[in-house]
Backbone as JSON, one array per atom type, in Angstrom:
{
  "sequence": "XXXXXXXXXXXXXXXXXXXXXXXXXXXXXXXXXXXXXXXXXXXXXXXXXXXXXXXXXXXXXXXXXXXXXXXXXXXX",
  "N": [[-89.28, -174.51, -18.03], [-91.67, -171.98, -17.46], [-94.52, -172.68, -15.43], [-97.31, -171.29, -16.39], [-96.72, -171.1, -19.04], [-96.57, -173.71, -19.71], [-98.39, -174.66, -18.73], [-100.2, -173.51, -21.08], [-99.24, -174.5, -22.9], [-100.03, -177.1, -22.94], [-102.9, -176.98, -22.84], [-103.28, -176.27, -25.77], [-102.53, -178.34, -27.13], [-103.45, -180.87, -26.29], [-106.14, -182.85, -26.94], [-109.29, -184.3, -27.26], [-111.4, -187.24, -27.41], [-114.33, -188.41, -29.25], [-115.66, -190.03, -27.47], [-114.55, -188.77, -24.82], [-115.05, -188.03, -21.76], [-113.69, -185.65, -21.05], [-114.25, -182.5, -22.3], [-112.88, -180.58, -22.58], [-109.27, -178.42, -22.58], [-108.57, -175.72, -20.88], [-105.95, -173.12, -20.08], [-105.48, -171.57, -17.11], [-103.49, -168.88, -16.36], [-100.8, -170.95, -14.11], [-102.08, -172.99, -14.15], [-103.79, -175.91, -15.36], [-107.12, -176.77, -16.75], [-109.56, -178.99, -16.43], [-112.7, -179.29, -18.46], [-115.45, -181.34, -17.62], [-117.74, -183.32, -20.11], [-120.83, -182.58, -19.44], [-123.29, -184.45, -19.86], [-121.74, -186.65, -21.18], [-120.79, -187.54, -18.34], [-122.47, -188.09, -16.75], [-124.06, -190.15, -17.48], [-122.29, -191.89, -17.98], [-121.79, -192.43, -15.21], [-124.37, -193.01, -13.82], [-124.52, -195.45, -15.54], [-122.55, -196.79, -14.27], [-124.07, -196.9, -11.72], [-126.26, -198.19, -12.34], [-125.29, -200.88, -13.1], [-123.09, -201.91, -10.76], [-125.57, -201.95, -8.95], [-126.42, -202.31, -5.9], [-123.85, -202.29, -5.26], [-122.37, -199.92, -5.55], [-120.36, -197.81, -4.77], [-118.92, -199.2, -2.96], [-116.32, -200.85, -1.63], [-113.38, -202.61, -1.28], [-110.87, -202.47, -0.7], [-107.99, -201.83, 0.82], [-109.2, -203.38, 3.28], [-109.32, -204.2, 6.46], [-106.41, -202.75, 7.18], [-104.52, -200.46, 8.43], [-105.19, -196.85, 8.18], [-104.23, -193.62, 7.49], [-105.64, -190.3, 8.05], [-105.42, -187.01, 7.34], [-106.56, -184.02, 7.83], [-106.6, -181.16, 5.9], [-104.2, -178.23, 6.75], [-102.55, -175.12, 7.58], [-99.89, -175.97, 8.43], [-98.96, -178.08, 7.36]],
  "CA": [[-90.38, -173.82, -18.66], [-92.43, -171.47, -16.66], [-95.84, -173.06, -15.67], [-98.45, -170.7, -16.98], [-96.27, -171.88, -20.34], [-96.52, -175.36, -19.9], [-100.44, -175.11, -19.12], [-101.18, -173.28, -22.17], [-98.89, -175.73, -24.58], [-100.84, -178.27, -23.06], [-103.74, -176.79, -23.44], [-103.01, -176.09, -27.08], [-101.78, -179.71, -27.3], [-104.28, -181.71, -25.92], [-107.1, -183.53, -27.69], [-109.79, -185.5, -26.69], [-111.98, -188.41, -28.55], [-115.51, -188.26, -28.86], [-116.36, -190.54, -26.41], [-114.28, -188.7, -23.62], [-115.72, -187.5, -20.6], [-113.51, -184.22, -20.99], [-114.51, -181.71, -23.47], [-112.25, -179.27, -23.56], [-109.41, -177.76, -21.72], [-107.89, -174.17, -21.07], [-104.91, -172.58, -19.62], [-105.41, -170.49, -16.24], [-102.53, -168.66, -15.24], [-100.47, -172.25, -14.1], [-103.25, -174.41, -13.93], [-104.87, -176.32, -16.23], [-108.34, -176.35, -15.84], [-110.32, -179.45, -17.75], [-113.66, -178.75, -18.06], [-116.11, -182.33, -18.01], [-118.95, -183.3, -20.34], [-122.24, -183.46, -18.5], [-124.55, -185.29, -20.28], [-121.23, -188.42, -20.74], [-120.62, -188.19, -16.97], [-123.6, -188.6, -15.98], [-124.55, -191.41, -18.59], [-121.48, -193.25, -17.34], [-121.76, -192.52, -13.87], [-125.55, -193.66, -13.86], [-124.35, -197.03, -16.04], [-121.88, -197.72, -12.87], [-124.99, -197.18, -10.62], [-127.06, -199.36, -12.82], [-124.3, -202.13, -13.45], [-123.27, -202.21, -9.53], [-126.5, -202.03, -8.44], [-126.08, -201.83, -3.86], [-122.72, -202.22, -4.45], [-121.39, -198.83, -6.17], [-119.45, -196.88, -3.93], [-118.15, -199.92, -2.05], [-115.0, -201.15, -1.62], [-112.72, -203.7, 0.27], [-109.57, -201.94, -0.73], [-107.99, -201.4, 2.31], [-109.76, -203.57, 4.56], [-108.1, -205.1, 7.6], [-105.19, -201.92, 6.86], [-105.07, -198.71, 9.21], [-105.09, -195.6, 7.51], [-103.84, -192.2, 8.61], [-106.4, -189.56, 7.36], [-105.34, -185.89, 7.96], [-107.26, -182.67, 7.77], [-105.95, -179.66, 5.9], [-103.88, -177.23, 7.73], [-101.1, -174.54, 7.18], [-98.76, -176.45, 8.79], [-98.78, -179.87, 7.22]],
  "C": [[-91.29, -173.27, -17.54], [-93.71, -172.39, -16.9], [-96.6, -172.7, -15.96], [-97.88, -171.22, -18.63], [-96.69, -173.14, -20.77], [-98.0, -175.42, -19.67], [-100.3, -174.5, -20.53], [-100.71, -173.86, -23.37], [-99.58, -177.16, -24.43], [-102.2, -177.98, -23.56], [-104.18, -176.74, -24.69], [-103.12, -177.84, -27.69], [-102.85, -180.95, -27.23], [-105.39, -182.23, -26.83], [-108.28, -184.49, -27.31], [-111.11, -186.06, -27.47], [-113.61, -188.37, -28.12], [-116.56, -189.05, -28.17], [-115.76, -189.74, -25.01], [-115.12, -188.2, -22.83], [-115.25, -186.14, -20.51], [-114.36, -183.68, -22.3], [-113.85, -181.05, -23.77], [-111.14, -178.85, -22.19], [-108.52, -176.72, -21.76], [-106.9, -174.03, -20.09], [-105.59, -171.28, -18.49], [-104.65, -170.48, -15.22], [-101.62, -170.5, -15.0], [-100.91, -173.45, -14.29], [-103.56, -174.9, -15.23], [-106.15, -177.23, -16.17], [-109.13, -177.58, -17.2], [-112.09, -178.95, -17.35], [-114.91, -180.91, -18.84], [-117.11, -181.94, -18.91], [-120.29, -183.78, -19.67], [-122.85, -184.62, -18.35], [-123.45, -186.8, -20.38], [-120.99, -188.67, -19.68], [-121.32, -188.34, -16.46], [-124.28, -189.65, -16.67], [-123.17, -192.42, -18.3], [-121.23, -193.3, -15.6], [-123.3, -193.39, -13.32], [-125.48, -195.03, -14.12], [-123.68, -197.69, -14.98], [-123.27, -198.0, -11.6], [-125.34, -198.3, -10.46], [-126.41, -200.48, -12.76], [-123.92, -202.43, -11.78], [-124.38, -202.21, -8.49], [-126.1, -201.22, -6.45], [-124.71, -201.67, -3.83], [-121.78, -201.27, -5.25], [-121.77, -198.3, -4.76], [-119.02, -197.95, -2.8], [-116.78, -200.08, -2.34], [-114.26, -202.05, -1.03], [-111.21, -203.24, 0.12], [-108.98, -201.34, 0.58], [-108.07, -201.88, 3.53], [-108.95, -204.93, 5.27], [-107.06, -204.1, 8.14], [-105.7, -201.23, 8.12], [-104.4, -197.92, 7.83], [-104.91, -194.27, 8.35], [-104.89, -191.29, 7.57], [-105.94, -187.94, 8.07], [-105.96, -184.81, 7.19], [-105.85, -182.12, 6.79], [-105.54, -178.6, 6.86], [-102.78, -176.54, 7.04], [-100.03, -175.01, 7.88], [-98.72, -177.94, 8.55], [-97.58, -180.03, 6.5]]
}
């Protein structure tokens, strides 16, 4: 199935519950493009603030590990 196809049967297809965080989403060209709701991502992004208090955006995943981190380039 060509991909500008397959986005817009998903698009068609898709559904989402009135708690999601998406709202809605459309077919462009191959992509498919969701589009968030504001006002619930920022009312559940705020509740993680509130609920982790100092320790949102931490982590220990990882730690001790190496990691390789590479830039964007046209030759990767």
């Amino acid at each position: 199935m060509p991909p500008p196809q397959l986005a817009r049967d998903l698009a068609a297809a898709v559904r989402f519950g009135p708690e999601s965080l998406v709202s809605r989403a459309e077919a462009a060209g191959p992509f498919l493009n969701l589009t968030f709701d504001d006002a619930r991502l920022a009312e559940a992004v705020l509740g993680e603030v509130d609920r982790l208090g100092d320790r949102y955006g931490r982590d220990d995943v990882g730690a001790g590990r190496t990691a390789l981190v590479e830039g964007p380039s046209p030759n990767m």
